[in-house]
C-alpha distance (Angstrom), angle and dihedral (degrees) to the residues before:
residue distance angle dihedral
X1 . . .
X2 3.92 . .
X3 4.06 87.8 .
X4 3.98 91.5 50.3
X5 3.68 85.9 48.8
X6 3.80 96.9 48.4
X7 3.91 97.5 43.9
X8 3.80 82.8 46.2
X9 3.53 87.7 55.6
X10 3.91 94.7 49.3
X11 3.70 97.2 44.4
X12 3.99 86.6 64.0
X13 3.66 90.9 49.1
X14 3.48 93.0 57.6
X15 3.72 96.0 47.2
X16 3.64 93.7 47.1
X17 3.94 85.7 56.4
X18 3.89 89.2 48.1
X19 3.76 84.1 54.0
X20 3.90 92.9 47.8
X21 3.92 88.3 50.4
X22 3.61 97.0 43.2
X23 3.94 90.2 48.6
X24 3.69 91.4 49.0
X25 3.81 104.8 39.2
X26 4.03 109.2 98.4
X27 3.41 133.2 -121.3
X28 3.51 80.2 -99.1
X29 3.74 88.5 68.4
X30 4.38 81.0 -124.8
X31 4.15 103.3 129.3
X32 4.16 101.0 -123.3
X33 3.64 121.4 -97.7
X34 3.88 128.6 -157.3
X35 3.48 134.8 -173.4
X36 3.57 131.0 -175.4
X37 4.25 128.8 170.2
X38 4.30 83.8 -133.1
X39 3.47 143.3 72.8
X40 3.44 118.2 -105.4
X41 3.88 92.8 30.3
X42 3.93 95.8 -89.2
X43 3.58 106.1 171.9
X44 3.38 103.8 11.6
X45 3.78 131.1 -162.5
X46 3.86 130.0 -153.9
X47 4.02 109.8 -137.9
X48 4.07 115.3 -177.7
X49 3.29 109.3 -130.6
X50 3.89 132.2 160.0
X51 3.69 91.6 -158.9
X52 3.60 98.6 86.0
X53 3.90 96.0 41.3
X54 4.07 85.9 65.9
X55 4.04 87.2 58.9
X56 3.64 98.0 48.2
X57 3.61 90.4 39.2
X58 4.18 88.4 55.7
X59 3.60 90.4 41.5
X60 3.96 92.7 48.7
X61 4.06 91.5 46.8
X62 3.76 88.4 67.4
X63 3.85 85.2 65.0
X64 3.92 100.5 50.0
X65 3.55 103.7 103.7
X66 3.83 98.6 36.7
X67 4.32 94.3 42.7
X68 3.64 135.2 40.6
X69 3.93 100.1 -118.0
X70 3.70 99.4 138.6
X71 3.46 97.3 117.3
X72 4.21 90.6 49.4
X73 3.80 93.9 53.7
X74 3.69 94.9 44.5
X75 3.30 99.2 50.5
X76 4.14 89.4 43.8
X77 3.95 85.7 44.6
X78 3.68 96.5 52.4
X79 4.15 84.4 44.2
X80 4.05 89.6 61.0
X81 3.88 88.7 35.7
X82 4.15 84.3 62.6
X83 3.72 96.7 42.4
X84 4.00 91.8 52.5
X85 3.97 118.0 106.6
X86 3.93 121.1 -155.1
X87 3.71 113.8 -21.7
X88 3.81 98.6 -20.3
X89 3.51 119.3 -38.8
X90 3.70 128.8 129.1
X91 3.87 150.9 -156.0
X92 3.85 122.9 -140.9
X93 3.95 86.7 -127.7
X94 3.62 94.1 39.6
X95 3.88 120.6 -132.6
X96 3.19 119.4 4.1
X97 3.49 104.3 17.9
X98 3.90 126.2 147.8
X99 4.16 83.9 -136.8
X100 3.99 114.0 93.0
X101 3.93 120.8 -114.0
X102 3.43 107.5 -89.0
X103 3.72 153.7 -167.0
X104 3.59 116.0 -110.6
X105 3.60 87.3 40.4
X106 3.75 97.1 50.2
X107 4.01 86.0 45.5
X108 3.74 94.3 48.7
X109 3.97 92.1 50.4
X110 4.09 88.1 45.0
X111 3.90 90.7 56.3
X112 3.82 102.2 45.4
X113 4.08 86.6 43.8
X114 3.72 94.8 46.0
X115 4.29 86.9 38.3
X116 4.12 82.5 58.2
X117 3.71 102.0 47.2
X118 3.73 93.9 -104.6
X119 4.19 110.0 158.4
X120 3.75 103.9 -129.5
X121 3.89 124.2 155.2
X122 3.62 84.0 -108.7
X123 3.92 97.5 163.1
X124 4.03 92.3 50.3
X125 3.98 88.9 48.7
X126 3.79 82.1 45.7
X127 3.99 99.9 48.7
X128 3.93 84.8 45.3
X129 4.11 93.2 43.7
X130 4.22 86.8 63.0
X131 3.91 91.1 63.4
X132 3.96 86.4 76.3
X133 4.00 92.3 65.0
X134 3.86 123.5 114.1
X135 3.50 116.3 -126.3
X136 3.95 96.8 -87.5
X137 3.67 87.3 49.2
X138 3.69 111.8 -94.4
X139 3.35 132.8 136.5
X140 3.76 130.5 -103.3
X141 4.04 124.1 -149.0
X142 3.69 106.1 -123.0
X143 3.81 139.6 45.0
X144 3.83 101.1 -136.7
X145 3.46 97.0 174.5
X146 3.81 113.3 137.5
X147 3.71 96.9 -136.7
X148 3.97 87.6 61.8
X149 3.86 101.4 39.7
X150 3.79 132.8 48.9
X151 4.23 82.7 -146.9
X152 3.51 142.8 -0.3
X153 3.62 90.8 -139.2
X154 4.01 93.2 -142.2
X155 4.30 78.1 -70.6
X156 4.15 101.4 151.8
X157 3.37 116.1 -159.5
X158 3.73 113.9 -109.1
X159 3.68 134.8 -179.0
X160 3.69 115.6 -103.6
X161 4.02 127.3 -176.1
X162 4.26 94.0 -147.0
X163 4.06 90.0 47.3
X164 3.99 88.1 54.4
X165 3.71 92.9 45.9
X166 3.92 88.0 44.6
X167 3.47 84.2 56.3
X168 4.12 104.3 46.4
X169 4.02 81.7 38.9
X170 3.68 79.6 66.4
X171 3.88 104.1 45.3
């Protein structure tokens, strides 16, 4: 009886989080992000940013076959869909941000649309994704590659432990 009870218990959890998402995700199907430089969110700022969509939308394919999300993931798939440059390469900011196309972000976007049955030429993307190792192997941050980005913006490309993880997360 306890174990009814509990898994009872859990299943309205998660469908009061589905509500939360589904209340919060924008028209644009992007889930909203705030930041603030306070506790407690005082003065809080909306920044776009597709980077956050590709968690919830990894998170969220976990539930597909027990919930009825469809319409959440679509819209959040079609969101990333619009936000991706050439053949699948994206900015933290999405379009039209001053910050280069990078790697984690790119990776990220890759998993949650590969997690969702989206067709993407994910192994070309991948095969062009390993030019941005250093010569033991690792990762950089940023795609500054001229055909990609208007400007590097005087960006170097650094090393950085969560972009490499980003990326393996994505293998």
């Amino acid at each position: 009886m306890r174990i009814l009870y509990m898994k009872n218990k859990i299943i309205k959890s998660i469908e009061k989080g589905l509500f939360f998402l589904s209340s919060n995700q924008l028209s644009s199907g992007e889930f909203l992000t705030m930041r603030a430089e306070k506790r407690g969110m005082k003065n809080s700022s909306y920044i776009k940013s597709m980077f956050f969509t590709t968690f919830a939308l990894h998170s969220l394919s976990r539930l597909k076959n027990a919930f009825s999300i469809n319409e959440i993931v679509q819209k959040a798939t079609k969101f990333l869909l619009n936000e991706k440059e050439g053949i699948g390469f994206w900015h933290f900011s999405g379009k039209g941000t001053h910050l280069p196309l990078d790697l984690d972000c790119t990776c990220c976007a890759l998993a949650a649309l590969f997690e969702n049955d989206v067709e993407l030429e994910y192994q070309t993307i991948a095969e062009y994704l390993l030019n941005y190792r250093n010569e033991k192997g690792i990762f950089y941050t940023w795609i500054l590659d001229r055909y990609l980005t208007k400007t590097n913006g005087g960006f170097k490309n650094g090393i950085d432990w969560v972009v490499n993880a980003n990326v393996l997360f994505s293998d």
